[in-house]
C-alpha positions, 0 to 999 in steps of 0.5 A, spaced: 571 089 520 574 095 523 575 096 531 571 103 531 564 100 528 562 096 533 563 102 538 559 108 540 563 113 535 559 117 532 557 117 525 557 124 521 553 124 514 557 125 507 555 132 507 559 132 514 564 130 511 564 134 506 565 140 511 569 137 515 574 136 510 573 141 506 572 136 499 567 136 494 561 131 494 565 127 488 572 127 492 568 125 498 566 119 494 572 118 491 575 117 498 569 113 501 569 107 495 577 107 495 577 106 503 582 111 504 576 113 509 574 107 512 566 106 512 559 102 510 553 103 506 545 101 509 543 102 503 544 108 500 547 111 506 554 112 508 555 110 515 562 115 517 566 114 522 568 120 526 574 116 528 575 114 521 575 121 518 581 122 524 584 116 522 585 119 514 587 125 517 593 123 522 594 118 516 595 123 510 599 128 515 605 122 516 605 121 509 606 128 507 611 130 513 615 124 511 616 127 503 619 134 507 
């Protein structure tokens, strides 16, 4: 599994994502299913990562400076 998950990180919801990002609930989904943000469900829950969310952030940022 992922280093971040066994440590005291916070845990944001889906909505916090959501506004975090600035996304949509669809296009939050999109993005937790395909693990482009690295994240587990209990149950019907998702468990997010604020670590994870900075991750697809830095990740996203190199990828789109490199196409410059």
């Amino acid at each position: 599994m992922f280093d971040y998950y066994a440590s005291e990180e916070p845990l944001i919801s889906l909505d916090e994502l959501c506004d975090y990002l600035n996304i949509g609930k669809n296009t939050a989904y999109k993005l937790l299913n395909s693990g482009a943000i690295k994240a587990w469900k209990i149950g019907r829950i998702w468990k997010i990562p604020h670590r994870a969310v900075q991750d697809y952030i830095f990740q996203e940022t190199k990828m789109k400076v490199a196409q410059w």
